[in-house]
N, C-alpha and C positions, 0 to 999 in steps of 0.2 A: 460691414457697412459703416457703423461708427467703430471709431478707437476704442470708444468705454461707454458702455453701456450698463446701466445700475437697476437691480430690484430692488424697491425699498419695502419691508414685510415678507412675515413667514407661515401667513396662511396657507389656503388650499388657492387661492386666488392667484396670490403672488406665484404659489408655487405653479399652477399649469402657465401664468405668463413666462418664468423663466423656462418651463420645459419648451416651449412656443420659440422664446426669442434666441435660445441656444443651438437650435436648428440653420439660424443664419448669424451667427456670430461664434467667431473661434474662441472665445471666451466674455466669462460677464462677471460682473461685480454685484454682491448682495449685501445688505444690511438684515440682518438679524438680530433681535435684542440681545434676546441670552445664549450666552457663550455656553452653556449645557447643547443647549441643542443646533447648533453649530457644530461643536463638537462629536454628539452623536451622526450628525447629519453625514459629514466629512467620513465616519468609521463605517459605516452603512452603504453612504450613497444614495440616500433616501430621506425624507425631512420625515423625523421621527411620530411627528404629530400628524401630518394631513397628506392626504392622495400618494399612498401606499403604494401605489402598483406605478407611478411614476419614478424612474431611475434615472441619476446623472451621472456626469462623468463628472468628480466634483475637482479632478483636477485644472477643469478650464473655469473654475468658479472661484472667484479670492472674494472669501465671506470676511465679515466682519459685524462685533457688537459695538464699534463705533459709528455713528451718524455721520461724524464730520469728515471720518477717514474716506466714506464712500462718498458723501457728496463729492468731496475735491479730487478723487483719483477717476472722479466722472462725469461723462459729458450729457448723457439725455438720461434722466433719472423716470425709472417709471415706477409711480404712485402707487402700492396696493397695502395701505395699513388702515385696518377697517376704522369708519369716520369716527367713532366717540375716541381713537386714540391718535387721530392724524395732530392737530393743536400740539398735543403734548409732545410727541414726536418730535416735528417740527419745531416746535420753539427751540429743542436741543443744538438747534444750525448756528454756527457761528463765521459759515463759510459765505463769501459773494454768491449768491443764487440769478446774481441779473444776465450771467450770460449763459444758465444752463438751459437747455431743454425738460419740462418734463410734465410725462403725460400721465395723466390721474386715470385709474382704474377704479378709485373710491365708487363704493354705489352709493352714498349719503353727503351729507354736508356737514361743516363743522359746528356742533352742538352751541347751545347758549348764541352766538350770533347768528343761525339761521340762514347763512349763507354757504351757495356752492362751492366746491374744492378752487376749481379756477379762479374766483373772483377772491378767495382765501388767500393766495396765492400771489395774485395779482396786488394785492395790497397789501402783506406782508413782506413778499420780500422784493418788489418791485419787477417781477420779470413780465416781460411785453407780453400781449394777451396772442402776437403770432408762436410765442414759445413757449405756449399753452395747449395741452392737447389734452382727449378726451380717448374712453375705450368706452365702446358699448356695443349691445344685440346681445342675443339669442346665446348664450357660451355659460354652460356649468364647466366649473372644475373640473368635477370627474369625470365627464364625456370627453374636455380635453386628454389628462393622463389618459382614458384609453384610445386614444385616438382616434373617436369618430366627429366626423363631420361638422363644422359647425362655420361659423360669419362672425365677424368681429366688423364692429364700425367705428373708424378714426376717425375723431373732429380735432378741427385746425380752423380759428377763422380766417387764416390764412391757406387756403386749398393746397398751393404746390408744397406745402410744407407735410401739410396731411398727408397726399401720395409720398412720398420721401416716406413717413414714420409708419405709412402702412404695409411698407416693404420688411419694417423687423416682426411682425406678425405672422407673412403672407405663408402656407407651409402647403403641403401634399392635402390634409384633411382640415387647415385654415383659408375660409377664403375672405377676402378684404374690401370693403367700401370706406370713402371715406365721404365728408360733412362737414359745410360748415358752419351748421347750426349747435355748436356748443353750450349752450345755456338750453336750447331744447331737452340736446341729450341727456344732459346731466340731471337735469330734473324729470325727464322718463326714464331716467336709470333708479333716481331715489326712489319716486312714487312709486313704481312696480312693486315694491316689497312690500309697501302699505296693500297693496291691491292682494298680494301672493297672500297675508296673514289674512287676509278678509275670505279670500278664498280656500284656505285653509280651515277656518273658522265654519262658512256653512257646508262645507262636507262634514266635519263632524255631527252637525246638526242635521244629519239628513234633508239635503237642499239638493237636487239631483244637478244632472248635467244640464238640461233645458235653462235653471235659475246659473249655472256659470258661466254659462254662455252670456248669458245677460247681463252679470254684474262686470265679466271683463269687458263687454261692449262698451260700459257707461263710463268703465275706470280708463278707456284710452277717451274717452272723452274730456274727463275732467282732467287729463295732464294735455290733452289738445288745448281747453280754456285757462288753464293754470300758466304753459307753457307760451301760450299768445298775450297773455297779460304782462309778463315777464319780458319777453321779448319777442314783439310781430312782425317775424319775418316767416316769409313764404317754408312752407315744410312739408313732407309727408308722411303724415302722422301712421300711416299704413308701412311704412317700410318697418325693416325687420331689426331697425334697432332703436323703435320705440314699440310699435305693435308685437312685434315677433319677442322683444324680451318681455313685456307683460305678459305673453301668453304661456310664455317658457316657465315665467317665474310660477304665475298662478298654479301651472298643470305639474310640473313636475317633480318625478321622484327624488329630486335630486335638491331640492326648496328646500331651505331649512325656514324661510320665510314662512312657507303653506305649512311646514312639519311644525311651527312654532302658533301659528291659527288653529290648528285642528288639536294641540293641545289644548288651548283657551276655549276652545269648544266643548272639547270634554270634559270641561269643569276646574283645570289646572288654576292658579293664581298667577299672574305674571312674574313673579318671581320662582313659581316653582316650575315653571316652563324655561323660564332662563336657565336654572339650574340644571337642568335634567336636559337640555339643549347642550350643552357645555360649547358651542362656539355660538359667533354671534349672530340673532338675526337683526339684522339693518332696520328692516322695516320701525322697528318698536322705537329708534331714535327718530326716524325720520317721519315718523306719524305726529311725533311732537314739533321738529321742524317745520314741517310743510303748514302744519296748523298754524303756527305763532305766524309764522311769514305772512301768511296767506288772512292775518286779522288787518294787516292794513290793504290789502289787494280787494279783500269780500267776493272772489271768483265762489262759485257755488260748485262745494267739493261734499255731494252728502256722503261720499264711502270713506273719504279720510273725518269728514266727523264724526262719524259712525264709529271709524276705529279711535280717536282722540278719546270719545265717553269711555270704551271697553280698556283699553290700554294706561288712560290716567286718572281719571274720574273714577275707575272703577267699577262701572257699570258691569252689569249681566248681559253677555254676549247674547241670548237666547231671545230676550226682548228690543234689545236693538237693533240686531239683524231683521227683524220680524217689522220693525217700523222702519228700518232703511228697505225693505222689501218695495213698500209704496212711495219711495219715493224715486225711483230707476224704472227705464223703460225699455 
C-alpha cells in the first residue's frame, strides 16, 4: 500500500501493530533500540521480550537500532514508544520529519510539558496536523497476537487521509473506523489508564461490580468534560474508541493499568508495584499529566484527583477511594 512503512518501538504494542500492518504490506521497517534484542528477534522470529505466541517472518522486516536509519528509509512512521520515553527518542531525529506521515499509537503524552503526542509533534518537528494520525478503541496486545477480534479507530483531522491509513490496519480479525476528532482521542486514550488503576484499585478493596459500573460511568464523563474543554467539537463519546477503550482498559485481564491499581490496593508502594510490574503502566505518568494540564482548565476530574493524592501525594488508597465514593453518581 506504501513503499516503506515504519514501527517505531519494541513493546507488546508496537509489536501486535507490526503483526497487524505486515498482513498488508510485503514488507516493513522497525526501529528497535537495542541491537541484543534485534538480534535475538531475527534468530527466533519472535520479539524475545513481549507477545510470545506472535511469529514473523523477520525476513520481510529490515530492523534497526538506529532512529535516523528508519526514519529516512521511511515514509508513514507509526508511533508506539511508551510516552515517558517518546521525548527522548525523538529528540535522537536528525532527519526532515515535515514530509513524513506518522501515526501515534502512544496511550500518554509527553511528560513535563503536558501535552499530547500530536500537538508534540506538530511543534517539534513541524509536520502539518493532516499528517498527523492517531490509533485508538478497544485492542490489547495479546488478543491481537491471538488473533481474536477486535476495532481499531484512525483519527486524521483530515478524513480521506484517515480512510487511506485505515486500510494498513484493516485485517480478517481487525475491523476499522476512522475520526476526525484527534485531540478527543488522544486524551480518551490517555485517561483510560488513569480510570483502568482506579478500577484496579477498588477491586482489590472489595468494591463489587455494581460500584464499577459506576466509577466507569463518571470516568467517560469526565474525559467527555475534560475532552469538550480542550476542544468542542461535536463527538460520540459512546462510540467504542473512547467508551469501549475505557471499558476494555478498566475490565480486563489483559490491563496492566487495573493489574498495577489492584496492586496499590493491596497495600504495594508505587514503586514497588512498578517494580514487580516490569513494563509500563501509562496510567501512573498520565494521572500527573492530565492533573498539571487540567490546573489551568479547572474541569472537575474527582477520579483523576483521587488518583494524583494516591499516586504522588502519597496518600492511602483505602481512604480516598472511600471519599471519592461520595463524590460520583
Amino acid at each position: 500500500m506504501y513503499r516503506k512503512v515504519a514501527i517505531l518501538g519494541s513493546g507488546s504494542w508496537a509489536t501486535a501493530l507490526a503483526k497487524i500492518v505486515m498482513q498488508n504490506q510485503s514488507e516493513i521497517n522497525w526501529f528497535i533500540r537495542r541491537q541484543e534484542v534485534i538480534d535475538e528477534f531475527i534468530s527466533t522470529g519472535k520479539n524475545p521480550s513481549y507477545l510470545g505466541a506472535a511469529e514473523f517472518d523477520v525476513s520481510r522486516i529490515h530492523f534497526s537500532a538506529d532512529i535516523n536509519q528508519t526514519v529516512a528509509q521511511s515514509d508513514v512512521l507509526i508511533l508506539a514508544i511508551p510516552s515517558p520515553y517518546v521525548k527522548q527518542s525523538l529528540n535522537k531525529i536528525r532527519r526532515d520529519m515535515t514530509h513524513k506521515v506518522v501515526i501515534s499509537a502512544v496511550k500518554g503524552m509527553i511528560p513535563e510539558k503536558n501535552i499530547i503526542i500530536t500537538d508534540y509533534l506538530h511543534d517539534r518537528f513541524g509536520i502539518a496536523m493532516e499528517q498527523l494520525g492517531v490509533i485508538a478503541g478497544p485492542c490489547h496486545a495479546e488478543e491481537i497476537a491471538l488473533e481474536r477480534l477486535s476495532y481499531l479507530t484512525i483519527g486524521c483531522e483530515n478524513r480521506q487521509n484517515a480512510e487511506v491509513w485505515a486500510k494498513l490496519f484493516e485485517t480478517q480479525y481487525v475491523h476499522t473506523t476512522i475520526s476526525s476528532d484527534v485531540t478527543g482521542l488522544e486524551y480518551s486514550s490517555v485517561m483510560k489508564n488513569i480510570y483502568a488503576i482506579a478500577a484496579g484499585m477498588c477491586q482489590a478493596l472489595h468494591y463489587g461490580d455494581n460500584f464499577q459500573a459506576v466509577l466507569l460511568s463518571n470516568a467517560i464523563q469526565e474525559i467527555q468534560r475534560f475532552a469538550t474543554a480542550m476542544n468542542n467539537v461535536p463527538r460520540d463519546i459512546t462510540a467504542s474508541g473512547y467508551l469501549g477503550d475505557v471499558l476494555v482498559t478498566g475490565y480486563s485481564q489483559f490491563s496492566r493499568n487495573r493489574q498495577f491499581g489492584q496492586m496499590l490496593g493491596l497495600g504495594y508502594s508505587v514503586k514497588a508495584a512498578q517494580m514487580e510490574m516490569e513494563m509500563i503502566a501509562e496510567g501512573y505518568f498520565a494521572t500527573k499529566a492530565i492533573y498539571m494540564a487540567n490546573q489551568r482548565m479547572r474541569v472537575s476530574l474527582p477520579i483523576v484527583d483521587a488518583m494524583y493524592e494516591i499516586l504522588y501525594n502519597r496518600q492511602k488508597a483505602k481512604p480516598i477511594i472511600k471519599s471519592l465514593t461520595t463524590k460520583l453518581q
